[in-house]
Structure formats: C-alpha cells, structure tokens
C-alpha positions as CSV (number, residue, x, y, z in Angstrom):
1,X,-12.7,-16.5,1.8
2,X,-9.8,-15.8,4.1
3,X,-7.6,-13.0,3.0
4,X,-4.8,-13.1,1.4
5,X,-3.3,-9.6,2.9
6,X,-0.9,-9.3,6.3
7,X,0.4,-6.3,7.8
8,X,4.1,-6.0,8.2
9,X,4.8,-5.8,11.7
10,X,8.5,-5.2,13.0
11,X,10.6,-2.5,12.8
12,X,13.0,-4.2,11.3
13,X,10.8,-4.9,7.8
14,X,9.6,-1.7,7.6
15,X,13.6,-0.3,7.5
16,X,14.3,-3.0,5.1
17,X,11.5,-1.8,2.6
18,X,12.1,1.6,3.1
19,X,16.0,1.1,1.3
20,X,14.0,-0.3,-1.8
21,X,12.7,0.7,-4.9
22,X,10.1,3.3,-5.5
23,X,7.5,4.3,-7.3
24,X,5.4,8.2,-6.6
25,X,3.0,9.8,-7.3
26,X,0.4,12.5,-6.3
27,X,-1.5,10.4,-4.0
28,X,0.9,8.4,-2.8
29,X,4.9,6.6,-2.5
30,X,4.7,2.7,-2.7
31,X,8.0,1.3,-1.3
32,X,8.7,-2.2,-2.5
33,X,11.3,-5.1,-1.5
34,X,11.6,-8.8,-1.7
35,X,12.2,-10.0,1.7
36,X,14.1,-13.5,2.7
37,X,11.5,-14.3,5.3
38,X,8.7,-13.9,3.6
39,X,5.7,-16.4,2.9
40,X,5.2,-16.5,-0.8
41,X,1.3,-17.4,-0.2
42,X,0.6,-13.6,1.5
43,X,0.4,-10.3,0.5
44,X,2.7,-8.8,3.1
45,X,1.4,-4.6,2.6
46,X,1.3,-1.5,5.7
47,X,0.1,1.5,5.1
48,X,1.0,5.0,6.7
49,X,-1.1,8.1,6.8
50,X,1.5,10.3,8.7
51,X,-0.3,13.1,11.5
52,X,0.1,15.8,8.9
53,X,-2.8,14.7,7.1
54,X,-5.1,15.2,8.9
55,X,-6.7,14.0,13.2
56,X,-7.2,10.4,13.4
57,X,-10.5,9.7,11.6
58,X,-9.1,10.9,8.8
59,X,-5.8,9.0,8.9
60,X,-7.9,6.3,9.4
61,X,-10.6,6.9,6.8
62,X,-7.1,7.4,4.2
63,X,-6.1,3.9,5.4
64,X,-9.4,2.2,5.1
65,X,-10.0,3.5,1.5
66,X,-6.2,2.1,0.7
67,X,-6.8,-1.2,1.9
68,X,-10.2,-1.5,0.3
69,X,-8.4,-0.3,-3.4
70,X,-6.3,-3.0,-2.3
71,X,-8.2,-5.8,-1.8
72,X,-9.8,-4.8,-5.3
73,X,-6.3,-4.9,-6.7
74,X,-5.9,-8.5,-5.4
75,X,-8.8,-10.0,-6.6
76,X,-8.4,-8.3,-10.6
77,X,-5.1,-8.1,-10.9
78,X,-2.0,-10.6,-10.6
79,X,0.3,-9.0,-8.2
80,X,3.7,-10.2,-7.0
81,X,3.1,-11.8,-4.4
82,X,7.0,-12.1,-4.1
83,X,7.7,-8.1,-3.0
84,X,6.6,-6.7,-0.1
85,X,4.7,-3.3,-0.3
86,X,4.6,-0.1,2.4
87,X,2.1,2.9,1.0
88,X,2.5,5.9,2.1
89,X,-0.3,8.3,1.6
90,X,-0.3,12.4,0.4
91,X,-2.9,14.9,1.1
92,X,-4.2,15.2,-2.1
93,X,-5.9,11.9,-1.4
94,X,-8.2,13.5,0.8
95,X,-9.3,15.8,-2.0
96,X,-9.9,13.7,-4.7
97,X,-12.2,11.3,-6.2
98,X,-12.0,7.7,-5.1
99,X,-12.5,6.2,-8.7
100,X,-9.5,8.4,-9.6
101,X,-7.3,7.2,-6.5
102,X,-8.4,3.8,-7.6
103,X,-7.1,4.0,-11.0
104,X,-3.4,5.2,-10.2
105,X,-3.0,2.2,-7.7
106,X,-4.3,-0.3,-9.9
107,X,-1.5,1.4,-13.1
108,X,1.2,1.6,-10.3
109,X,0.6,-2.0,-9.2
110,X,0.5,-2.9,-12.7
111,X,3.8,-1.2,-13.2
112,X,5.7,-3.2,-10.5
C-alpha cells in the first residue's frame, strides 16, 4: 500500500504552519494549519528534532519513532486530512516509554 504521508518541503509552508494553532505537551508541540495548496488525498506532516536533543542518531532515532506513531495514527484513527501538521519533539521523549509516547499522540491527534 502506497503511503498516504508527505513531508512538507518549502520554507514557505513551514512559516505558514508555524503562525497556527497549537497543541503541547511534555513530549512534544504539534503545529497545525489548513493550507490553500494542499492535496486533500495526503497527509502533509515534518517533523523536527532540534540539535539540542541530542548528535544525529538520536535526532534521527526521535524522528523515526514519530513517524512510525504516525503511520499507526493513520491507519486507527480518522485524522483530518484537511490540516497540515509540523511536530516538534522535547527531550523527555528520549527518556520515556514508547507505548506512553504513543498514547499522547494518538489523544492529541484525537483532540484536533
């Protein structure tokens, strides 16, 4: 099955998301927008691990586990596929259980 999920790509989106709404909490900030330009059929998400986190595998190993929980979320849950997401990841992701990190993104998803 092909997947559903694109990366957002310009500068230019990434500012436009940014001056949405929010949602935070101790894992992470989910940035949210409906964009004019966007294809209603695709998942339009980015995440960011920023360098404070952590050397590369890490911020990569953060970014893998979010997109994983994400493709998850996409298969169990309905999401609007209308909004456009950017997640940006805390530290205390790194510490803690996946299954817990798991649950707060599927309630905040649920939430929007």
């Amino acid at each position: 099955m092909k997947s559903k999920i694109v990366c957002l790509s310009k500068n230019e989106e990434f500012k436009e998301i940014l001056k949405g709404k929010k949602k935070s909490n101790k894992y992470f900030t989910i940035f949210f927008k409906k964009l004019s330009n966007k294809d209603k059929k695709k998942l339009n998400i980015s995440f960011v691990a920023k360098k404070k986190l952590g050397y590369a595998v890490k911020r990569n190993k953060i970014k893998r586990k979010l997109r994983q929980i994400t493709n998850e979320a996409v298969k169990t849950l309905s999401l609007n596929f209308d909004y456009s997401y950017l997640i940006i990841a805390k530290e205390a992701i790194l510490k803690d259980d996946h299954k817990e990190v798991k649950k707060t993104m599927f309630d905040e998803l649920k939430r929007i």
